[in-house]
Z-matrix of the N, CA and C atoms (Angstrom, degrees):
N
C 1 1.445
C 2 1.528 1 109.05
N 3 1.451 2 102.50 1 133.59
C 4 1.977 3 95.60 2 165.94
C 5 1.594 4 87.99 3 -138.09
N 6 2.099 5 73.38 4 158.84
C 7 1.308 6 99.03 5 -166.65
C 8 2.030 7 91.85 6 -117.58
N 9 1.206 8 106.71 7 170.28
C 10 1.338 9 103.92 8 167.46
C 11 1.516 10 107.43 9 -142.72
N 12 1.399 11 125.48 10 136.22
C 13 1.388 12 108.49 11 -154.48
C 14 1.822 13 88.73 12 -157.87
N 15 1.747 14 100.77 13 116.79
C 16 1.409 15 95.43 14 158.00
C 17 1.349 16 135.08 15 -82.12
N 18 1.432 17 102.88 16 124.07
C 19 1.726 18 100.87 17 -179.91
C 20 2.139 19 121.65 18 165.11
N 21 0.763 20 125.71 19 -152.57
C 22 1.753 21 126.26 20 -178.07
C 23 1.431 22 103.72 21 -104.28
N 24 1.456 23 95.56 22 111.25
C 25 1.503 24 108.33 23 171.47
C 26 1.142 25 102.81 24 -58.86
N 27 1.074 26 150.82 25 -27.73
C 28 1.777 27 147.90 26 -165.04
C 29 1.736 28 92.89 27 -69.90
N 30 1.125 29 129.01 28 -35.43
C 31 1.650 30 110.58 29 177.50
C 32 1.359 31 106.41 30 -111.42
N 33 1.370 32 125.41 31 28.94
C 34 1.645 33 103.83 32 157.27
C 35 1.233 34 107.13 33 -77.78
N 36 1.633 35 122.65 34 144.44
C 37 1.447 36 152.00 35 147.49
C 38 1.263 37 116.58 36 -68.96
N 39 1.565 38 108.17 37 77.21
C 40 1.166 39 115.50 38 -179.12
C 41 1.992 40 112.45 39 -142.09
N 42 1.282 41 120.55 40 154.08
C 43 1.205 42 144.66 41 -176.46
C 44 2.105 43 91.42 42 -35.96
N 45 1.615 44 101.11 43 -56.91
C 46 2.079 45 108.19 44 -172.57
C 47 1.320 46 100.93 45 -149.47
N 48 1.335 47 122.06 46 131.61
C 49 1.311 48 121.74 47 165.62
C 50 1.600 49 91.84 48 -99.39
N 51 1.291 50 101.39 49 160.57
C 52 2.006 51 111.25 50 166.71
C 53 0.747 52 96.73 51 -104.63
N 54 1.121 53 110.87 52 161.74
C 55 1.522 54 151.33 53 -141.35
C 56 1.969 55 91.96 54 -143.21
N 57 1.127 56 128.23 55 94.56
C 58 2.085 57 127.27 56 135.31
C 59 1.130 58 100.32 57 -38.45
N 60 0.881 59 125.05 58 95.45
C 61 1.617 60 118.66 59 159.36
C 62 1.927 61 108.41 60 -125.71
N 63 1.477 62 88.47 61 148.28
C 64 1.344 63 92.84 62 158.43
C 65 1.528 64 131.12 63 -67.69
N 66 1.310 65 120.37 64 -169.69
C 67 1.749 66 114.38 65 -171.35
C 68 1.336 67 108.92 66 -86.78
N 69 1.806 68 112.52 67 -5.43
C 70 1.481 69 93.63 68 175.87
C 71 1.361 70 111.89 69 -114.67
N 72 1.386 71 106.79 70 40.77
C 73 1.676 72 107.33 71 170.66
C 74 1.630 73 119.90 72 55.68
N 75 1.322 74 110.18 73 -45.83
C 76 1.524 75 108.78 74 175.41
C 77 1.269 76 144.59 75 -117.86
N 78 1.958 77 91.08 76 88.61
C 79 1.131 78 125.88 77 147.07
C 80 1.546 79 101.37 78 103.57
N 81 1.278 80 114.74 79 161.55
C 82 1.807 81 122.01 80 168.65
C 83 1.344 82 126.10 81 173.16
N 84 0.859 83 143.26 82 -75.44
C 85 1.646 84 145.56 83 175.07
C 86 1.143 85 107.60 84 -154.86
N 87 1.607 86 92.36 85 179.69
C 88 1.585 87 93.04 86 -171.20
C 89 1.369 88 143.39 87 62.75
N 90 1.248 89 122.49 88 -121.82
C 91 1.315 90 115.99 89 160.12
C 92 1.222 91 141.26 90 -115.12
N 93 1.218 92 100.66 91 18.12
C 94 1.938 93 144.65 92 169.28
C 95 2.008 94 90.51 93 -67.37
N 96 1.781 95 91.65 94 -67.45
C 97 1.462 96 97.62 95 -167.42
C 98 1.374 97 117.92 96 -69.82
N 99 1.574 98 128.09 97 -41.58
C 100 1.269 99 99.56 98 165.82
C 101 1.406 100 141.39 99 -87.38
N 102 1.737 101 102.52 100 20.26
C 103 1.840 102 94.94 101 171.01
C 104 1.453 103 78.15 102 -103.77
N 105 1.153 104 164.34 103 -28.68
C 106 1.267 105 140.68 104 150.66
C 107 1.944 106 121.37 105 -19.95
N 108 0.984 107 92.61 106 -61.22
C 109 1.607 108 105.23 107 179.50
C 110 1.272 109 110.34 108 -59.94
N 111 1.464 110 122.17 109 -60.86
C 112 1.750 111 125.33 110 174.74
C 113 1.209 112 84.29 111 -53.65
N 114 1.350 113 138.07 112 -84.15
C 115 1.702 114 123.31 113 -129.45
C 116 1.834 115 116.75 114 -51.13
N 117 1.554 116 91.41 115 -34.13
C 118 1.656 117 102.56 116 -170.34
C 119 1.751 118 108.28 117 112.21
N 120 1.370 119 91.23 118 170.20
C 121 1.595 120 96.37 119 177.33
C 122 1.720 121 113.97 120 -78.30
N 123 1.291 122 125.43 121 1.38
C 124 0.966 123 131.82 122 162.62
C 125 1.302 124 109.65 123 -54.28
N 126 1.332 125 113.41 124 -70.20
C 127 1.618 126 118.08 125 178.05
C 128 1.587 127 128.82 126 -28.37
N 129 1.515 128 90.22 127 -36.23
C 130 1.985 129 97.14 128 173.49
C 131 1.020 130 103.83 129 -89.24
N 132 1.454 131 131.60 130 -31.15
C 133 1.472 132 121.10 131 -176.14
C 134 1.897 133 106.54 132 -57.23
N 135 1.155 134 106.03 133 -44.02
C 136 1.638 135 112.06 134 179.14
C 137 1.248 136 111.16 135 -61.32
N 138 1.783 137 118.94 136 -54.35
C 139 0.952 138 104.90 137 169.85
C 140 1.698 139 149.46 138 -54.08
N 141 1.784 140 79.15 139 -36.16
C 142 1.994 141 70.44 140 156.43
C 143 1.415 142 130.17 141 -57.44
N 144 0.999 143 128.31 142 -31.76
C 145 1.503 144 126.99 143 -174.24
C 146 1.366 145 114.86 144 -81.52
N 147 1.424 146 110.34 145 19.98
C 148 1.751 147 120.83 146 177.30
C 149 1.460 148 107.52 147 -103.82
N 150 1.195 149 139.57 148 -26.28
C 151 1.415 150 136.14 149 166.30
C 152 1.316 151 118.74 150 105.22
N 153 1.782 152 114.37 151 6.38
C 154 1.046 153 119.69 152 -129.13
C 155 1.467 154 141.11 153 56.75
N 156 1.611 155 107.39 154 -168.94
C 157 1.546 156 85.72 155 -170.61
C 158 2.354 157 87.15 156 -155.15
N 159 0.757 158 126.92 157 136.95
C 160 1.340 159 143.66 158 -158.06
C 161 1.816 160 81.88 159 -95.28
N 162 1.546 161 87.44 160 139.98
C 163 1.659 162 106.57 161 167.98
C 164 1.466 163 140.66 162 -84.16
N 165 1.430 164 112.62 163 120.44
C 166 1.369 165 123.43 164 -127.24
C 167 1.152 166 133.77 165 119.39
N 168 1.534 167 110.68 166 -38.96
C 169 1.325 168 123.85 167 -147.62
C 170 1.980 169 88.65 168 -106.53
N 171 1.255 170 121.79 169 -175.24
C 172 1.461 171 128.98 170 172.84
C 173 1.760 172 105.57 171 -148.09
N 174 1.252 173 124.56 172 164.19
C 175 1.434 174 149.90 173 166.21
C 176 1.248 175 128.65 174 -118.49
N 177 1.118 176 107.43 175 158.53
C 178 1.780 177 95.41 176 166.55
C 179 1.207 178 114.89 177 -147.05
N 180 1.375 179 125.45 178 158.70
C 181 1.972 180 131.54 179 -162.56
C 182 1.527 181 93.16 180 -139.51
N 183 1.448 182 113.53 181 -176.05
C 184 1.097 183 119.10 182 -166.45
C 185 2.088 184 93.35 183 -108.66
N 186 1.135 185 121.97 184 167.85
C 187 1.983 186 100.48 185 -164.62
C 188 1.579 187 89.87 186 -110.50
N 189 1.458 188 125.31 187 19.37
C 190 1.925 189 112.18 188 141.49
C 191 2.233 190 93.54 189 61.17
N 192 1.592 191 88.96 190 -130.78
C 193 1.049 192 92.17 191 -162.41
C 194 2.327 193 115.10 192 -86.42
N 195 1.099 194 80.11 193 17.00
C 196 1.693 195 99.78 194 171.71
C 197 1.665 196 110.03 195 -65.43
N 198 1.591 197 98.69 196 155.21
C 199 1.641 198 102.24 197 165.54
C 200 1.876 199 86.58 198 -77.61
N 201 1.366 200 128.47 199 -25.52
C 202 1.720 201 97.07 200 -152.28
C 203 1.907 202 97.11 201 -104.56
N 204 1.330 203 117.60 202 164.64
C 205 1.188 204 112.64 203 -147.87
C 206 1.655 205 102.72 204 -92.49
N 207 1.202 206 107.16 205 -4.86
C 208 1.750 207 116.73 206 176.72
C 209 1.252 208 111.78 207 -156.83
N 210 1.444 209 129.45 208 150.12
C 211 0.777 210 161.16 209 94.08
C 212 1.383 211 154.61 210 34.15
N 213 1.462 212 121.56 211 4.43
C 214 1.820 213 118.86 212 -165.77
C 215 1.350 214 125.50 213 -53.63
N 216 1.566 215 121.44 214 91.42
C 217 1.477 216 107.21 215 164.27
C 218 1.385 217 133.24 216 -70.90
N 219 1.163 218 113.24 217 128.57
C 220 1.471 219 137.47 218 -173.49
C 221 0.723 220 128.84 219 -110.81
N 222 1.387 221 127.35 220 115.90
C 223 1.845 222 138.42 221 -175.41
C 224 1.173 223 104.00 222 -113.13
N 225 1.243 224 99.27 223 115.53
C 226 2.302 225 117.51 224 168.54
C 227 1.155 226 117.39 225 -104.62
N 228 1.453 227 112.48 226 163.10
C 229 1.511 228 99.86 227 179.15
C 230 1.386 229 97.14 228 -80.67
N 231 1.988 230 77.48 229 169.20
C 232 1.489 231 90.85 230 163.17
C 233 1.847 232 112.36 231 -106.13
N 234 1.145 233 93.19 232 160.32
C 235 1.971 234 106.50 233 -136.05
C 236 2.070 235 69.61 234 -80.23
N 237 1.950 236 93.14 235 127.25
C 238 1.727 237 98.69 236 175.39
C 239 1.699 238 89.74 237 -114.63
N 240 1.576 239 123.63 238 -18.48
C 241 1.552 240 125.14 239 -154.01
C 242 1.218 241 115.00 240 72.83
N 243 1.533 242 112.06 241 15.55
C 244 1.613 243 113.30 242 161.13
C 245 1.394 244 104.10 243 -82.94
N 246 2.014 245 104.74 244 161.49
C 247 1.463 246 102.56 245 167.40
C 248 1.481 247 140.83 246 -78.90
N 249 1.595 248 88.91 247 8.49
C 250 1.070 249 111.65 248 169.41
C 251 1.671 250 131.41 249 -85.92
N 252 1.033 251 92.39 250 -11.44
C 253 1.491 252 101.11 251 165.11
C 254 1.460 253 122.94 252 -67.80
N 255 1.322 254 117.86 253 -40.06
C 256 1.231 255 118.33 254 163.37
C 257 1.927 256 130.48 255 -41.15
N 258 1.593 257 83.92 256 -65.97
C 259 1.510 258 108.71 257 167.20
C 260 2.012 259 98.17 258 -39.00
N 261 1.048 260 129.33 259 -90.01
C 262 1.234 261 157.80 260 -161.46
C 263 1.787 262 81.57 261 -37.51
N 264 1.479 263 137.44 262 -69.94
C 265 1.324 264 148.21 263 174.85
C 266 1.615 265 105.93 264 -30.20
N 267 1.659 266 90.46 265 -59.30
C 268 1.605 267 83.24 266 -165.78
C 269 1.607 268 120.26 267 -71.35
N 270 1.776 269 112.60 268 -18.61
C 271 1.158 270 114.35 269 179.62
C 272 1.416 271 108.33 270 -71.08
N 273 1.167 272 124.72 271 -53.70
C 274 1.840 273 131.45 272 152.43
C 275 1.339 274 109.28 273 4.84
N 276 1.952 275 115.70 274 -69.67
C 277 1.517 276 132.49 275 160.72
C 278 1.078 277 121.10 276 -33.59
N 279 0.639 278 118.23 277 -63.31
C 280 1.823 279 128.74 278 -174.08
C 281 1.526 280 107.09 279 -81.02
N 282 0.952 281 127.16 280 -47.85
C 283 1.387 282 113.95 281 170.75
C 284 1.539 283 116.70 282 -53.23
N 285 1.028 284 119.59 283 -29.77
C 286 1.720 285 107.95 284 169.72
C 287 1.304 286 119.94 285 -83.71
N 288 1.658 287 123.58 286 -29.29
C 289 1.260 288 128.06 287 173.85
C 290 1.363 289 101.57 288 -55.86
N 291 1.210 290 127.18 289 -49.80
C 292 1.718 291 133.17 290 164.71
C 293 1.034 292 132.17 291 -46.43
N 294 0.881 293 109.57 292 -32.99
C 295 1.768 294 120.79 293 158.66
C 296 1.404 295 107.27 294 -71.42
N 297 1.643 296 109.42 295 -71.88
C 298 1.825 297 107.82 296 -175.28
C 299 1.713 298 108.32 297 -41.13
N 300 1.407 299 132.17 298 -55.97
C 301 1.500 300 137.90 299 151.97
C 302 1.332 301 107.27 300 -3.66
N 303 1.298 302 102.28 301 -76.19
C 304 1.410 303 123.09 302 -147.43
C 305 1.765 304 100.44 303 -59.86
N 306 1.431 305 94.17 304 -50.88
C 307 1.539 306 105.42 305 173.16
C 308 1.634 307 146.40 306 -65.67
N 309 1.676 308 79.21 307 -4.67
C 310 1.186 309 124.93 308 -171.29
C 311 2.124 310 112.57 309 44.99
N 312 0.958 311 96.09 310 53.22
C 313 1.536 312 134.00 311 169.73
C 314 1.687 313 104.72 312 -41.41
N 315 1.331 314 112.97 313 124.71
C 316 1.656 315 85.93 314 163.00
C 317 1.776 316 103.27 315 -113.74
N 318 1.706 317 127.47 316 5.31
C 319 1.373 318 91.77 317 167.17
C 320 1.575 319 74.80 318 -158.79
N 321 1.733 320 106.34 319 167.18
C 322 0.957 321 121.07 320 -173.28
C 323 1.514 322 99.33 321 -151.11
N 324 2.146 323 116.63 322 150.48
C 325 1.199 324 104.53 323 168.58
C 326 1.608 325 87.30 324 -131.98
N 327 1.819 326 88.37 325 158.19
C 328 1.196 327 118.38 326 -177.79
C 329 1.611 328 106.82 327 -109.72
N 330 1.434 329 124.07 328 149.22
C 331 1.501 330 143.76 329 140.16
C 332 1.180 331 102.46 330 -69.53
N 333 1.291 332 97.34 331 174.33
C 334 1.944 333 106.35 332 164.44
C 335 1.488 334 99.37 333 -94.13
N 336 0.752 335 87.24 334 116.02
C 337 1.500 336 97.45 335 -176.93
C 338 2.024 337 119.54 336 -80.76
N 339 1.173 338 104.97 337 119.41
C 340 1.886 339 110.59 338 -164.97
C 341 1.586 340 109.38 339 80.82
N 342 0.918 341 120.09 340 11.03
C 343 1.485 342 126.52 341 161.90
C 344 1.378 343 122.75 342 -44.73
N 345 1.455 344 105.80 343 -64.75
C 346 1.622 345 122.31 344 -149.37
C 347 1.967 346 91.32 345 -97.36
N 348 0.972 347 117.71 346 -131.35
C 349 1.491 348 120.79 347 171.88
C 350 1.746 349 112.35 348 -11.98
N 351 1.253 350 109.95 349 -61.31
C 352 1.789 351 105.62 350 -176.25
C 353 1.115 352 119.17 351 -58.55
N 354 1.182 353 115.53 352 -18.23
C 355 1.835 354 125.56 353 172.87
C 356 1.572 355 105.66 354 81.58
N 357 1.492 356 116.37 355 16.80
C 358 1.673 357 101.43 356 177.93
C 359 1.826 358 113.20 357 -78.83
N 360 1.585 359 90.98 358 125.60
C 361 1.165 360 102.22 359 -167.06
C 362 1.935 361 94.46 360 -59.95
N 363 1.990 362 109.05 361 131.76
C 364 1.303 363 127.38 362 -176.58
C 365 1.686 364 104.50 363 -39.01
N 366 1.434 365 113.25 364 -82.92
C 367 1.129 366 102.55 365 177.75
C 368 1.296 367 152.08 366 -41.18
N 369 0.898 368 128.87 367 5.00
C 370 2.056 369 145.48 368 -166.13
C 371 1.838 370 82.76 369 -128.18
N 372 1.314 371 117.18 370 -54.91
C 373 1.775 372 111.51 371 -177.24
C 374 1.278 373 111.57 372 -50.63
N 375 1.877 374 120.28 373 -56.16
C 376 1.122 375 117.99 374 178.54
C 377 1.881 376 122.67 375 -71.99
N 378 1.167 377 95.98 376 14.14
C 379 1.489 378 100.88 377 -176.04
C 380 1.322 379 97.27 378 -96.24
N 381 1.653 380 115.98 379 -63.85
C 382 1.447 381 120.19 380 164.74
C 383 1.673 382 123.61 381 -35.81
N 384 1.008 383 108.14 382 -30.85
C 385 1.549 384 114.49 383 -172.11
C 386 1.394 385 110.36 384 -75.65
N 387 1.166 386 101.59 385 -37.73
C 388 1.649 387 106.22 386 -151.37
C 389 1.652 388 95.85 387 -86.86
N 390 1.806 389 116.95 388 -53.48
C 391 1.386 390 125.23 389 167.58
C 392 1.602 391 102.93 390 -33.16
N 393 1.619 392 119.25 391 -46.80
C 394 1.226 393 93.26 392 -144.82
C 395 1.710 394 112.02 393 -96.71
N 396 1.318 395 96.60 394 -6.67
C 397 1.509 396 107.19 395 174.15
C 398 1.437 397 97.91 396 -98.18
N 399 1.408 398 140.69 397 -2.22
C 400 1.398 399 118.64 398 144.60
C 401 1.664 400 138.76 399 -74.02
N 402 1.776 401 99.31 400 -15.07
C 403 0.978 402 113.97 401 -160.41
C 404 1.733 403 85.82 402 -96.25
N 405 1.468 404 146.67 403 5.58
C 406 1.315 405 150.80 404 -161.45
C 407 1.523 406 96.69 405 -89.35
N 408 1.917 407 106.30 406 -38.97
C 409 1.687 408 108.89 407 175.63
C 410 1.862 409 98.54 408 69.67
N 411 1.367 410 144.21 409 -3.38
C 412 1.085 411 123.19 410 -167.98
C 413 1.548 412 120.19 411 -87.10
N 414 1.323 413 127.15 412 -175.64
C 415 1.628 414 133.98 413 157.01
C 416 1.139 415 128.59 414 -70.83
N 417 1.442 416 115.33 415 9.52
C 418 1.806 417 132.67 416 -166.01
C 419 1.859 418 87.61 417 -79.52
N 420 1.704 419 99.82 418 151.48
C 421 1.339 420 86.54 419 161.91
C 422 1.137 421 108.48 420 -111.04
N 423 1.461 422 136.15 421 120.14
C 424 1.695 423 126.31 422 175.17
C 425 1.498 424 119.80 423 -99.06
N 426 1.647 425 101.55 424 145.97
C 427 1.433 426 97.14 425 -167.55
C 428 1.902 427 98.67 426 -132.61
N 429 1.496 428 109.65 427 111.44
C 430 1.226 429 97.01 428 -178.96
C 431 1.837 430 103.77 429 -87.28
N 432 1.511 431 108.11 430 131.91
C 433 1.424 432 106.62 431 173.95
C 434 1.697 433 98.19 432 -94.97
N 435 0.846 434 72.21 433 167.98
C 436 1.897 435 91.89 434 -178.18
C 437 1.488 436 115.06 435 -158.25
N 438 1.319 437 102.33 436 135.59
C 439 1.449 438 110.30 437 -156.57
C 440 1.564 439 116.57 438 -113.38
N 441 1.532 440 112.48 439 8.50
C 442 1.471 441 104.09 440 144.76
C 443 1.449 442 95.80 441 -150.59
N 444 1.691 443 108.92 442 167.06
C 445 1.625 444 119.81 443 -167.40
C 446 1.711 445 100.47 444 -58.05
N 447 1.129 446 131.88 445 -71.28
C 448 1.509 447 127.09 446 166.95
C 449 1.917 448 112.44 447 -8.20
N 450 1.001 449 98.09 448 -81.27
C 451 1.356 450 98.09 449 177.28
C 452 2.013 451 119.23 450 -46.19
N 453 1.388 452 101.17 451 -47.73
C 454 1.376 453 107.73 452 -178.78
C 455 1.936 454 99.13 453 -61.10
N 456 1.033 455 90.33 454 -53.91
C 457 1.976 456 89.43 455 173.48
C 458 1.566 457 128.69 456 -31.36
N 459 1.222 458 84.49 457 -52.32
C 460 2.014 459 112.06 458 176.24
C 461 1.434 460 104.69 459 -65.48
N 462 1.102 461 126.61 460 -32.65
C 463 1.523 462 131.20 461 168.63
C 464 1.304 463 110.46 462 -64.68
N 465 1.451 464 121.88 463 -76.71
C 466 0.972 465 140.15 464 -177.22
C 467 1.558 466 103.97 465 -49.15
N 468 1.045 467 135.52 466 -23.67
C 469 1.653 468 133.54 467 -165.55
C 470 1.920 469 89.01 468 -81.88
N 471 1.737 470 104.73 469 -48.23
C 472 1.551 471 112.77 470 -166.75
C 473 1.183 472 114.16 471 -61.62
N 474 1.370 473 115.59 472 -46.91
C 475 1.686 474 142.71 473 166.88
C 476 1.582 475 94.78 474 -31.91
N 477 1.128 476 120.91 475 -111.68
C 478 1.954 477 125.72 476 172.06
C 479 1.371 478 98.40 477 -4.03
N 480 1.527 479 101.60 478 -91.92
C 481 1.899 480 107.66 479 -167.98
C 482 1.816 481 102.40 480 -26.18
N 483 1.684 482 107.21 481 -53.67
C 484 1.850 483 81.20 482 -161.88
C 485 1.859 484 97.57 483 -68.45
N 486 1.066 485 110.37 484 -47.89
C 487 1.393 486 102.52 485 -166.93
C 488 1.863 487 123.35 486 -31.33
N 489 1.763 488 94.78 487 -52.43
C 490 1.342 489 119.57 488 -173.42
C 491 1.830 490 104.88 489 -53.86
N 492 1.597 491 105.54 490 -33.27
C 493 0.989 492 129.99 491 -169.46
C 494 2.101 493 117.99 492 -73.35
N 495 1.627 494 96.34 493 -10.61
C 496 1.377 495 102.05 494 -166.67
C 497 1.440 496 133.40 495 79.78
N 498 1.718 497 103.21 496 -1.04
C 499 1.757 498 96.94 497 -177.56
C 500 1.523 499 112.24 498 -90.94
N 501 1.411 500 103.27 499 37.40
C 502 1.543 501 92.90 500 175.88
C 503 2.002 502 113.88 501 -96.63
């Protein structure tokens, strides 16, 4: 199931919010910095002891001073207009569904992840996003928040297209 929901990932009540983060886990703008800020300084303390985390790839922490109970850090590319950027996005996807799995998670929310700072243009991100957490097929519930109407739009435009499209 996905949900699409405008508003601050820092108060969804959910199983993991993700975490945009850069490769060194601790901390930066955007929306790195304020689930940094909600969680507490706990959150960096954990995060240091992760080593970072390589792009593509995801982590996970415990969510400290959060309503949600963990954490997924997530590294996206940063937008070059290669076609590889996509690839690199969608593995991003799946690496947290793999984790939430793994953890046996029942819901998770997503940002757009490489949006804001990485410069990936919204629409082509939310296209990737949406394909690729449809193409996961699981019982997870995912909820991408989005934190202004523009962005929620670009979702919602991708959302239809895949559906209309049959990849559900």
């Amino acid at each position: 199931m996905i949900e699409l929901v405008r508003g601050n990932l820092v108060h969804q009540d959910v199983d993991a919010i993700v975490n945009a983060a850069n490769t060194s886990l601790l901390g930066g703008g955007g929306v790195d910095g304020a689930i940094h800020a909600a969680a507490g300084r706990e959150l960096l303390v954990e995060c240091r002891t992760l080593g970072g985390c390589a792009t593509g790839s995801a982590k996970i922490t415990r969510g400290y001073g959060l309503k949600a109970r963990h954490v997924i850090h997530a590294v996206g590319p940063v937008y070059s207009g290669s076609p590889r950027d996509a690839e690199i996005l969608a593995s991003t996807y799946r690496a947290c569904l793999r984790i939430a799995i793994d953890r046996e998670l029942s819901s998770i929310a997503f940002p757009s992840i490489s949006t804001g700072a990485y410069r990936y243009p919204v629409d082509r991100a939310a296209s990737v996003a949406v394909r690729t957490v449809l193409d996961h097929r699981g019982s997870l519930l995912v909820r991408f928040v989005l934190f202004d109407q523009a962005t929620h739009d670009s979702y919602q435009r991708a959302l239809t297209a895949a559906l209309a499209g049959g990849l559900t």
